[in-house]
PANU-980730 format. One record per residue: residue number from 0; residue in one letter; x, y, z of N, C-alpha, C, O in turn. Coordinates in pm, whole numbers. Atoms other than C-alpha are relative to their C-alpha. Layout:
KOLLUM num residu   n_xx   n_yy   n_zz  ca_xx  ca_yy  ca_zz   c_xx   c_yy   c_zz   o_xx   o_yy   o_zz
KOLLUM NUM      a      X      Y      Z      X      Y      Z      X      Y      Z      X      Y      Z
...
***
This chain:
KOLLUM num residu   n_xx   n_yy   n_zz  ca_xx  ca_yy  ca_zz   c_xx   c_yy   c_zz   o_xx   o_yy   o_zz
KOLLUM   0      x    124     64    -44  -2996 -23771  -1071   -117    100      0   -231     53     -8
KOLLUM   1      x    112    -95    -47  -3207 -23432  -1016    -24      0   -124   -145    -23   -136
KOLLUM   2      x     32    -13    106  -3200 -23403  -1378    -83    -81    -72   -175    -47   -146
KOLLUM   3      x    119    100      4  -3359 -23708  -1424   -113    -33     46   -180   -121     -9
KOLLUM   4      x    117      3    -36  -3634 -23679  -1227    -38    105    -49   -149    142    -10
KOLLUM   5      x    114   -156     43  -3727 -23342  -1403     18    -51   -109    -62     21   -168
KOLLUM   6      x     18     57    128  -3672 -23542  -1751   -132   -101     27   -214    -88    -64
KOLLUM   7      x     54     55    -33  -3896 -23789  -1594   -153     43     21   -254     -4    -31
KOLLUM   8      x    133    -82    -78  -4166 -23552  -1397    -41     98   -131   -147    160   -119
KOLLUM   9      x    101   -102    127  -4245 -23336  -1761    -89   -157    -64   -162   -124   -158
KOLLUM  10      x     97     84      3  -4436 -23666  -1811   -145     49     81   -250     83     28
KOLLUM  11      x    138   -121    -72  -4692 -23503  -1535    -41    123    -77   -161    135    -99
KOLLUM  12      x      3   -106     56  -4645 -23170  -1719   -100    -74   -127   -214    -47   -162
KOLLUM  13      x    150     26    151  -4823 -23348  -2035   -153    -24     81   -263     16     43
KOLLUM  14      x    130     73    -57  -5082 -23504  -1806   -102     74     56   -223     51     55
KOLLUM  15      x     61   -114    -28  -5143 -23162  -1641    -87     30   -129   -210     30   -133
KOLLUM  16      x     30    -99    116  -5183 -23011  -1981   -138    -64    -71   -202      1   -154
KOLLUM  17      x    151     82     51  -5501 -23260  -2070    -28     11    126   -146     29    100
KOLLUM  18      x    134      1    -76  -5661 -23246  -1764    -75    141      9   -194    168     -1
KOLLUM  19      x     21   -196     63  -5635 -22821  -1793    -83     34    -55   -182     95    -12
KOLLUM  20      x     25    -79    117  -5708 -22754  -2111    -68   -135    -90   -124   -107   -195
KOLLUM  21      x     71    114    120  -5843 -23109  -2288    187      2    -85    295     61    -88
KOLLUM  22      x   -117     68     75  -5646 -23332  -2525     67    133   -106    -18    208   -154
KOLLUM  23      x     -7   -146    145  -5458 -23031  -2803    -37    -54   -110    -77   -170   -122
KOLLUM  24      x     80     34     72  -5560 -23012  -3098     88    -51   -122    208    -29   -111
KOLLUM  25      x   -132     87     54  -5389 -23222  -3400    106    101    -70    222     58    -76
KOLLUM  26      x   -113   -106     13  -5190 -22916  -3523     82    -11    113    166   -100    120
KOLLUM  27      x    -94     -9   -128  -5031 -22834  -3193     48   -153     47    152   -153    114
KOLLUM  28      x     -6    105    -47  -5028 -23199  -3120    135    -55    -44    240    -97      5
KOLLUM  29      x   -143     73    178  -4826 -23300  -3495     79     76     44    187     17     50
KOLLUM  30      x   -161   -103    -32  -4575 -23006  -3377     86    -52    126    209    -60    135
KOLLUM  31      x    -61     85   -121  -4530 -23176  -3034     97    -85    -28    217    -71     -1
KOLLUM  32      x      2    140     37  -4498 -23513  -3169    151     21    -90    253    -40    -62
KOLLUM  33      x    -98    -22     68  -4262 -23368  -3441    146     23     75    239    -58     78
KOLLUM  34      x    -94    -27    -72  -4027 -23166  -3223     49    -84     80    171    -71     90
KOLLUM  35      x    -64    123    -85  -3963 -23466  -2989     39    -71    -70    141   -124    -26
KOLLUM  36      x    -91     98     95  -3877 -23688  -3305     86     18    -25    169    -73    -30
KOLLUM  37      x    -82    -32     38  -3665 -23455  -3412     87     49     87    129    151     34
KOLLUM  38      x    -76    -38   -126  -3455 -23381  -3105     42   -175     12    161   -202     -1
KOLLUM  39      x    -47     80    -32  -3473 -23761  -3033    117    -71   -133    209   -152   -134
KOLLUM  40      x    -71     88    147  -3346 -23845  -3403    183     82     24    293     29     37
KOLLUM  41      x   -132   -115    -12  -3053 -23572  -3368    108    -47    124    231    -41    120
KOLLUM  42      x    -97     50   -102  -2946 -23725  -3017     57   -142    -50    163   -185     -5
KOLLUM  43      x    -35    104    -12  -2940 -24053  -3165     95    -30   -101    140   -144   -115
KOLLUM  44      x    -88     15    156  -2714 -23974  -3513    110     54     84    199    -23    121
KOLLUM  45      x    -88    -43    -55  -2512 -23691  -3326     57    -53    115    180    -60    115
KOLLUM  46      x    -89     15   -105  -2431 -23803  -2997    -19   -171     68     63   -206    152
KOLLUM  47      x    -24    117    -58  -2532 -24187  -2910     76    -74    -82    180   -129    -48
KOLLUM  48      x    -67    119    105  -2438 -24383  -3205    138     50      7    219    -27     59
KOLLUM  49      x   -168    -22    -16  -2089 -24198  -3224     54    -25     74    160    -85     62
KOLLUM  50      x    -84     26   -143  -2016 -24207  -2873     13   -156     -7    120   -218     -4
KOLLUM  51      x    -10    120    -33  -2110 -24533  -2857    122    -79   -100    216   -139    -47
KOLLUM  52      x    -76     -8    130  -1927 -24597  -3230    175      3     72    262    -82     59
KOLLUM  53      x   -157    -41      4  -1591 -24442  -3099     68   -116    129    178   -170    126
KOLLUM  54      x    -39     43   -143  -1591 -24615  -2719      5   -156    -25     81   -221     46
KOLLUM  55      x     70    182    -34  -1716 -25005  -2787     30    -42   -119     16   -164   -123
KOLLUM  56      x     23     38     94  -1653 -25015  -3156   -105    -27   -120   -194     57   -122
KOLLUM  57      x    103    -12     88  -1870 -25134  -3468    -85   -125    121   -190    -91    174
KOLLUM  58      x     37    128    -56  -1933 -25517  -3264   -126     44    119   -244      8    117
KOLLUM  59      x     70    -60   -142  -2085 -25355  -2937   -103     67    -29   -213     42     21
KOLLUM  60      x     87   -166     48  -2250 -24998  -3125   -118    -84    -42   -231    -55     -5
KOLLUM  61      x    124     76     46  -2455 -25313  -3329    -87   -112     59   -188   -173     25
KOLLUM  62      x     91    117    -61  -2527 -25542  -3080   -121     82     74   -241     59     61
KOLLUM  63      x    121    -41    -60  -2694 -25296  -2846    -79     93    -88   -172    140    -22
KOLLUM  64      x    109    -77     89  -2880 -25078  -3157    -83   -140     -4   -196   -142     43
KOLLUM  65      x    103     74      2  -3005 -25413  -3224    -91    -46    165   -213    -36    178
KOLLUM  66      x     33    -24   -159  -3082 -25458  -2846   -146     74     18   -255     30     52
KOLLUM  67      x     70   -127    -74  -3263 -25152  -2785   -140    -16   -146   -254     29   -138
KOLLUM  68      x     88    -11     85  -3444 -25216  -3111   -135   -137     12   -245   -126    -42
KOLLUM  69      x     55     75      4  -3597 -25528  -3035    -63    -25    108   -168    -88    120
KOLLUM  70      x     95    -30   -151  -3679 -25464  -2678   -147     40    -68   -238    -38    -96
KOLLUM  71      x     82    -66     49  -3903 -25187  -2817   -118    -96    -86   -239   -112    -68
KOLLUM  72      x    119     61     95  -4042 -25400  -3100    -83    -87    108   -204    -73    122
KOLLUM  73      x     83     97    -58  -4121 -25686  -2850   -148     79    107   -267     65    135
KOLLUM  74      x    136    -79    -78  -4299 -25453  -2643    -88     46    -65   -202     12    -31
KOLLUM  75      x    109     14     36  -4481 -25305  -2889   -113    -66    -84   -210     -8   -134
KOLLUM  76      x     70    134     23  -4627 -25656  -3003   -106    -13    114   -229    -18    109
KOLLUM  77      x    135     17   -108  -4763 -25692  -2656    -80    101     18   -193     71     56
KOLLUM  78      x     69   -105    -32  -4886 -25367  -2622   -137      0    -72   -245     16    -14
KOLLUM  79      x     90     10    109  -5095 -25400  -2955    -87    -87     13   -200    -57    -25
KOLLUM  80      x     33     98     -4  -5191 -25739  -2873   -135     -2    132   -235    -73    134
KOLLUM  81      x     59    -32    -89  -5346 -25617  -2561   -119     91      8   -224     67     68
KOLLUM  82      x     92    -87      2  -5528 -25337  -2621   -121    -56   -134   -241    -30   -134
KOLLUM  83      x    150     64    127  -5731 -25531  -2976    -48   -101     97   -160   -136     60
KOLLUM  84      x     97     67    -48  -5828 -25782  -2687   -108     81     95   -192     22    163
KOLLUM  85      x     45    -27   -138  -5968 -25543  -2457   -196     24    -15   -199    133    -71
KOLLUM  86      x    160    -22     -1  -6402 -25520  -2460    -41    130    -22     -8    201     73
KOLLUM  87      x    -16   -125     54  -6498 -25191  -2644    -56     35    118    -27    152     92
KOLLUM  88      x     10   -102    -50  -6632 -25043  -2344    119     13    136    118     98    225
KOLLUM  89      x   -125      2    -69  -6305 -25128  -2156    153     56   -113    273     34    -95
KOLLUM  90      x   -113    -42     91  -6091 -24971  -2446     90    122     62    209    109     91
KOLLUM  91      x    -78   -132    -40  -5983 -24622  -2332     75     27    130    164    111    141
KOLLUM  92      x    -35     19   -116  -5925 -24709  -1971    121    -86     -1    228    -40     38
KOLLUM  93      x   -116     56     21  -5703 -25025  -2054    125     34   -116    235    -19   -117
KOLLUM  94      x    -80    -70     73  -5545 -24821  -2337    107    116     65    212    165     24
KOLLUM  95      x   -103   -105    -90  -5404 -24585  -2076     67    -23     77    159     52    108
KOLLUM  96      x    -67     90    -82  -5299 -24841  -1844    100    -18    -79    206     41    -56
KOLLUM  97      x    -80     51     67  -5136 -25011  -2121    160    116    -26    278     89     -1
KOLLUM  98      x    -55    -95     61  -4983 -24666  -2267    129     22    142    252     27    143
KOLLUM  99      x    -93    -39   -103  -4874 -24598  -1909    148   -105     40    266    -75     55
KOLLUM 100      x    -89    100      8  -4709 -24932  -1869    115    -28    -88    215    -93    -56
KOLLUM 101      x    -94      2     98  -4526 -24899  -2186    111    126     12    232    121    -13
KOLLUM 102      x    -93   -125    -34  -4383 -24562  -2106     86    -41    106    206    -30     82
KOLLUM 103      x    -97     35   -113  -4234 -24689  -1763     70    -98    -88    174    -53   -137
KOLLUM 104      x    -88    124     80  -4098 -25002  -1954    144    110    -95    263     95    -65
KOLLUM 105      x    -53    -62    114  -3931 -24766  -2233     85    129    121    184    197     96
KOLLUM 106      x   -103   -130   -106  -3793 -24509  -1930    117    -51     77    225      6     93
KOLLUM 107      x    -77     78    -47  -3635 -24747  -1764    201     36    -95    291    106    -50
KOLLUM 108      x    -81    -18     47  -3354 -24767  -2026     30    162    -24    144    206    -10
KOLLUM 109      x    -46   -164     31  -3387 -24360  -2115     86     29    127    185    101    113
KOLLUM 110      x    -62    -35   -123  -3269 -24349  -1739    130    -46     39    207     11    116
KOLLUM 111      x   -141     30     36  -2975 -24565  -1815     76     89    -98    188    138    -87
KOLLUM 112      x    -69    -97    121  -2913 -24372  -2122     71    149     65    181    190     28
KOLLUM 113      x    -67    -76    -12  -2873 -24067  -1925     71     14    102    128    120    127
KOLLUM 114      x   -187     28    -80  -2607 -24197  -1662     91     -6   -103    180     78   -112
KOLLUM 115      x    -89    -10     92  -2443 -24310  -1959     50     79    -82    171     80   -104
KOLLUM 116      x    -50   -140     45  -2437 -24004  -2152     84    154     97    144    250     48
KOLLUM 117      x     -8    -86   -124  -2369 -23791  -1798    180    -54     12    266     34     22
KOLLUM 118      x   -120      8    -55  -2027 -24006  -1734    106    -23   -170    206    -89   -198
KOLLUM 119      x   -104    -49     95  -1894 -23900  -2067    -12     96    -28   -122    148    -46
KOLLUM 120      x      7   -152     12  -1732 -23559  -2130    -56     59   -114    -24     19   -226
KOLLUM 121      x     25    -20    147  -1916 -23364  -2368   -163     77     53   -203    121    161
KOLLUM 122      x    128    -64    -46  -2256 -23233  -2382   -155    -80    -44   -269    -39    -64
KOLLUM 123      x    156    144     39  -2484 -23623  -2465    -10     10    147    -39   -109    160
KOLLUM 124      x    102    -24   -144  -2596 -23561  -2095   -115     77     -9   -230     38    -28
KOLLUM 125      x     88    -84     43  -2748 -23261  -2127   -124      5   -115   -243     31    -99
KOLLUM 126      x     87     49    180  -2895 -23333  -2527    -78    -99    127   -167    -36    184
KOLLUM 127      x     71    109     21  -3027 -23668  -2376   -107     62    136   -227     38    116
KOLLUM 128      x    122    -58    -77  -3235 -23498  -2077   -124     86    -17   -228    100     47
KOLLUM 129      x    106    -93     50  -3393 -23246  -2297    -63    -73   -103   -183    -52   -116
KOLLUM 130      x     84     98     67  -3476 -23512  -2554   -103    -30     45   -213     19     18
KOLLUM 131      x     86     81    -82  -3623 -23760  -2304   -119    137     79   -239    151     55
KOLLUM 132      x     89   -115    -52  -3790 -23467  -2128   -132     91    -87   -249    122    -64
KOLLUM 133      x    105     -6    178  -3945 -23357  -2483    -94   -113    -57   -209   -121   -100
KOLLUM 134      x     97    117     44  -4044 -23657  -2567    -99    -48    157   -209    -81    113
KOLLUM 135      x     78     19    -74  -4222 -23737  -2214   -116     91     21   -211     56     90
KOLLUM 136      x    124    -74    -48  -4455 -23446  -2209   -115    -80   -133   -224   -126    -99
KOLLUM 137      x    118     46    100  -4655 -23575  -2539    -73   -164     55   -192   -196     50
KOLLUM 138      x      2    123   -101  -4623 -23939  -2336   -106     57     95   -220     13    107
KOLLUM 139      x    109    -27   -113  -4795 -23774  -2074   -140     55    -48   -219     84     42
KOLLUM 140      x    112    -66     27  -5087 -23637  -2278    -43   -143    -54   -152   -195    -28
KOLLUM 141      x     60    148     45  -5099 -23981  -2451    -35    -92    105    -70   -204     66
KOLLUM 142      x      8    104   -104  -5140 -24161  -2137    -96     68    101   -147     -4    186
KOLLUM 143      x     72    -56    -58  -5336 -23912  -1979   -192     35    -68   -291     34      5
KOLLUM 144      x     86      0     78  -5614 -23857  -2244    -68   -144     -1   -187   -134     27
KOLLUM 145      x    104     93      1  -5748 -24217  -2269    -25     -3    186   -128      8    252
KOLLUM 146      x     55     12   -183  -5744 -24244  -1874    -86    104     36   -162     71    126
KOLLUM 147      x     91    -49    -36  -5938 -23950  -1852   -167    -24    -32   -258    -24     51
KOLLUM 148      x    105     50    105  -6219 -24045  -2136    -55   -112     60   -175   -138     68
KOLLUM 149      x     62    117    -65  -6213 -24362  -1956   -116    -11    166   -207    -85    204
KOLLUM 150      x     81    -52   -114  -6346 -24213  -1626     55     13    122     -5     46    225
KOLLUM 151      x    -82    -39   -109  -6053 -24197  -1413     -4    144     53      3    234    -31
KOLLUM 152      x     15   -117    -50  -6081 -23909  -1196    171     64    -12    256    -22    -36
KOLLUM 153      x   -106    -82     58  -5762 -23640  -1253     60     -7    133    159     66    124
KOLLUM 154      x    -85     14   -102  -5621 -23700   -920     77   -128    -26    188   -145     24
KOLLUM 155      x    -10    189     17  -5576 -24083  -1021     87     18   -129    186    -46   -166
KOLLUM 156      x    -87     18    176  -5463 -23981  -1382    131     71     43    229      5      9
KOLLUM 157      x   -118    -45    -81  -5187 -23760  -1199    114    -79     89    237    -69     85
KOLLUM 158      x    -81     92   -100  -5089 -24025   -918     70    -64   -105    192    -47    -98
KOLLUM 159      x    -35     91    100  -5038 -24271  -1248    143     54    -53    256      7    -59
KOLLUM 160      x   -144    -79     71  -4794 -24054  -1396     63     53     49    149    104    -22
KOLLUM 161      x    -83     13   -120  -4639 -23986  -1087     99    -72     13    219    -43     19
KOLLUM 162      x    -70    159    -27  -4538 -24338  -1042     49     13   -163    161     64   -172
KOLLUM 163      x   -113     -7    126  -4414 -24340  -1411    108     65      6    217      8      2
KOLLUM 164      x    -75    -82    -16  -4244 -24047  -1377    151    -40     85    266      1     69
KOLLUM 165      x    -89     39   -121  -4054 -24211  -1090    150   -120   -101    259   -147    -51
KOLLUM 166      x    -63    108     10  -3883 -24479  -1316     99     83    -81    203     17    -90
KOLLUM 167      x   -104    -62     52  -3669 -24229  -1506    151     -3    110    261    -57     98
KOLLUM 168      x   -120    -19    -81  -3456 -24131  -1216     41   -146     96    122   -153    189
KOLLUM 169      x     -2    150    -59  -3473 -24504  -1102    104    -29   -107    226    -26    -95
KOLLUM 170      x   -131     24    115  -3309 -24584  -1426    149     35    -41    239    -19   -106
KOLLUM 171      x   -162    -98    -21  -3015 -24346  -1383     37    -54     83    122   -137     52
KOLLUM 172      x    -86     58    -89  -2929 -24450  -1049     58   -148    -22    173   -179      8
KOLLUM 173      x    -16     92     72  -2966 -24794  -1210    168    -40    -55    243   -132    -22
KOLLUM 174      x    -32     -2     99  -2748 -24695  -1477    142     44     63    244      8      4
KOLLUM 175      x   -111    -65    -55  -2482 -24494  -1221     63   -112     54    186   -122     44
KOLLUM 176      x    -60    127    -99  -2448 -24850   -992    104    -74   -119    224    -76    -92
KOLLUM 177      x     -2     90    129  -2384 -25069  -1364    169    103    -50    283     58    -64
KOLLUM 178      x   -118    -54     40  -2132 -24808  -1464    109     37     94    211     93     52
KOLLUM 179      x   -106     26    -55  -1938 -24834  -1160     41    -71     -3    158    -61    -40
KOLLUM 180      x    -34    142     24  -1917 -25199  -1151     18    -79   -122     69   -190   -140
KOLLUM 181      x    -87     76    155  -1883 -25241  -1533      7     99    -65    -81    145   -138
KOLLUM 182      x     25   -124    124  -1766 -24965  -1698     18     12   -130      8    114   -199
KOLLUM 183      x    -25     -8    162  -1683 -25113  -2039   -170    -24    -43   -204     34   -146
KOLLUM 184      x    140     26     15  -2054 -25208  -2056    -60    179    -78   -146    182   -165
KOLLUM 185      x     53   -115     38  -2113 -24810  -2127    -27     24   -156   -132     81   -185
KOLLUM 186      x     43     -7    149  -2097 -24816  -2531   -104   -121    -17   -160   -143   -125
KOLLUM 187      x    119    125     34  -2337 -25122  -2489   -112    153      3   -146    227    -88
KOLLUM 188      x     59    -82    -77  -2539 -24887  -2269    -87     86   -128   -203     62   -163
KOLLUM 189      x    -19    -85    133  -2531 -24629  -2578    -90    -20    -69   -202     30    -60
KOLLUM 190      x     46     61    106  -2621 -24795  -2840   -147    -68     37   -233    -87    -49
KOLLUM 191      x    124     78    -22  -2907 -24971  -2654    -77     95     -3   -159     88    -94
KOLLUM 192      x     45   -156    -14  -3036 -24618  -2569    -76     26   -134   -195     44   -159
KOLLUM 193      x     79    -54    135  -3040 -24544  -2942    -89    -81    -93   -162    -53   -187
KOLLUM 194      x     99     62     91  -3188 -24821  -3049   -150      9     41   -246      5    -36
KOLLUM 195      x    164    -31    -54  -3504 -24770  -2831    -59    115    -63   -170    140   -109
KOLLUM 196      x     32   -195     42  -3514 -24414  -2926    -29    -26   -131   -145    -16   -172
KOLLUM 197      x     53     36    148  -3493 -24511  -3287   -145    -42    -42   -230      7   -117
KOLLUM 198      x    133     99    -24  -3765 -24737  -3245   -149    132     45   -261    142     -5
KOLLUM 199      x    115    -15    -43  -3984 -24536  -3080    -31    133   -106   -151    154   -123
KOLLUM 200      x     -4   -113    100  -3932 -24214  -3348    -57    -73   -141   -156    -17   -187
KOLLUM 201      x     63     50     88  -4011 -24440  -3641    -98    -58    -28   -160    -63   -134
KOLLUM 202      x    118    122    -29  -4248 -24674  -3531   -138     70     56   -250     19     47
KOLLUM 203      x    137    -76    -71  -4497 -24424  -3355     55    179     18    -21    251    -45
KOLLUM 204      x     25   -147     19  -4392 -24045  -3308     16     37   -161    -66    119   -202
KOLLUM 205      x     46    -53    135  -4324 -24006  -3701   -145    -18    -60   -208     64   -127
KOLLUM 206      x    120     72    119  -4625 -24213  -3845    -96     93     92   -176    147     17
KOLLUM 207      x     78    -57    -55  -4823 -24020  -3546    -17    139    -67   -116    172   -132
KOLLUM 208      x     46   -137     44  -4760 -23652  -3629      7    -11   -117    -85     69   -137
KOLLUM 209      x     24     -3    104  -4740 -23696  -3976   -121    -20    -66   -154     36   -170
KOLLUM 210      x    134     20     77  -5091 -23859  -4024    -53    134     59   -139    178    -17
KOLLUM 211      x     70    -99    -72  -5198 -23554  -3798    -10    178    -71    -90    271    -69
KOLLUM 212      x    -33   -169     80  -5028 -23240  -4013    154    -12    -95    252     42    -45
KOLLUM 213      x   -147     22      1  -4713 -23338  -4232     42    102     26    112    103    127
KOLLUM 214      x    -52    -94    -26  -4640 -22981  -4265     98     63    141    214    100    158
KOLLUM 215      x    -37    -56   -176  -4648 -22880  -3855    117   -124     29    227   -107     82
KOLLUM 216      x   -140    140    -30  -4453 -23285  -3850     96     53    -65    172     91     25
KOLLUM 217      x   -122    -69     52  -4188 -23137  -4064     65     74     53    180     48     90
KOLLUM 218      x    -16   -165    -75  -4165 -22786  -3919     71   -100    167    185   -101    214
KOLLUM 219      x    -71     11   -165  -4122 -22951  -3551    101    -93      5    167    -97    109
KOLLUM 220      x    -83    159     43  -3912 -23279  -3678    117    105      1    190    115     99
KOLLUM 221      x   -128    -82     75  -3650 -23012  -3871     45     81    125    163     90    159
KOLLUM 222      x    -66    -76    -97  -3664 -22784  -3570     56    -52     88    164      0    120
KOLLUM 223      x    -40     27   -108  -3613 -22984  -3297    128    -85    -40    214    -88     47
KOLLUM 224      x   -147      3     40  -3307 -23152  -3513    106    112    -24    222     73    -31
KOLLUM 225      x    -57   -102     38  -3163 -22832  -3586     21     24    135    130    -16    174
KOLLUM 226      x    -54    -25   -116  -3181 -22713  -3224    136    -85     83    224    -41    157
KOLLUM 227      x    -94     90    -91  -2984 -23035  -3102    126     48    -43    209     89     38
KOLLUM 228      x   -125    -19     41  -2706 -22969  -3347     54    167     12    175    188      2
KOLLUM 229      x    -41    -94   -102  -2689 -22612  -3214     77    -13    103    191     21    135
KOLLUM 230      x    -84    -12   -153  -2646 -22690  -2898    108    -60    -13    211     -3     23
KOLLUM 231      x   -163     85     49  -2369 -22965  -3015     74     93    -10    152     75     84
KOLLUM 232      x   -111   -125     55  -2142 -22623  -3150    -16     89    122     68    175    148
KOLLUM 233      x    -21    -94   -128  -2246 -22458  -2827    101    -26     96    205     28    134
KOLLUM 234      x    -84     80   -142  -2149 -22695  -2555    132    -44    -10    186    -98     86
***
């Protein structure tokens, strides 16, 4: 559970890092963006889909990839749908709301994901906290940057991502109750995990850092896959 709230709370850590220093700049940004794709892509080949693969079968591994994939999509239908209605001088403010709202939505399950990875032996606990934890600091600059622009004061853009922050380790305990009381449910669990993750690596952190720098998107994509499968031969 502690682990999850510090996978959770580097969401603040991005939010800090724009109110600091301003939004980074799209180099450093595309390397962010990259390295979290590529860490999340690496957890989701190496250690969810298999686990899930070996424990639940092909039937289960594809119901919840499709699962986790269609959550995601549906959400980001509304998300999109929301922010082209909003009144251009209400854009950047309800863009951060929105952003914020979508991140808690999308943590929710990461927080299942990492009970579920935690109560199998091995080292998809660990991988999936430094993922999710990777991928929440750029979350937190994305969610922090229009709320500031918008005119939220930095105490307010902090509290916000506070309360986000909070739904990670909500999701674990979640995810700890569910896997006492159903524990074949866990390769669902899995697979749902990776399909979000999928989703959210293809659909918005690739197409992001890539329009930004392919190069630095490459460089941090390759590294932060390479690191995961490290640690895999470590642990």
């Amino acid at each position: 559970m502690f682990l999850a709230f510090l996978a959770g709370f580097s969401t603040c850590l991005g939010a800090a890092a724009v109110l600091a220093w301003g939004r980074p700049g799209r180099r450093l940004f595309s390397l962010l963006l990259g390295l979290a794709a590529g860490v999340m892509l690496a957890v989701v080949a190496l250690d969810l889909l298999p686990e899930a693969f070996l424990h639940g079968g092909p039937g289960r591994t594809l119901t919840g990839l499709a699962a986790g994939l269609l959550l995601m999509h549906a959400l980001d239908l509304f998300l999109n749908g929301e922010v082209a209605a909003a009144p251009p001088g209400l854009l950047y403010l309800k863009m951060g709301y929105l952003i914020a709202a979508g991140i808690a939505l999308h943590d929710l399950p990461e927080g299942l994901a990492i009970a579920a990875g935690f109560a199998r032996p091995g080292s998809t606990g660990p991988l999936l906290v430094l993922a999710i934890a990777l991928h929440n600091i750029p979350e937190g600059m994305a969610t922090a940057a229009p709320l500031f622009a918008g005119g939220l004061s930095p105490r307010r853009v902090l509290a916000l991502n506070g309360l986000v922050s909070l739904v990670t380790p909500l999701g674990c305990w979640l995810g700890i109750f569910m896997l006492q009381a159903l524990p074949g449910y866990l390769p669902l669990l899995l697979a749902l995990a990776a399909g979000a993750m999928a989703y959210v690596v293809t659909q918005k952190l690739l197409p992001a850092c890539m329009a930004l720098s392919l190069p630095l998107a490459a460089a941090g994509c390759g590294g932060g896959f390479l690191l995961v499968a490290a640690l895999n031969l470590l642990l």
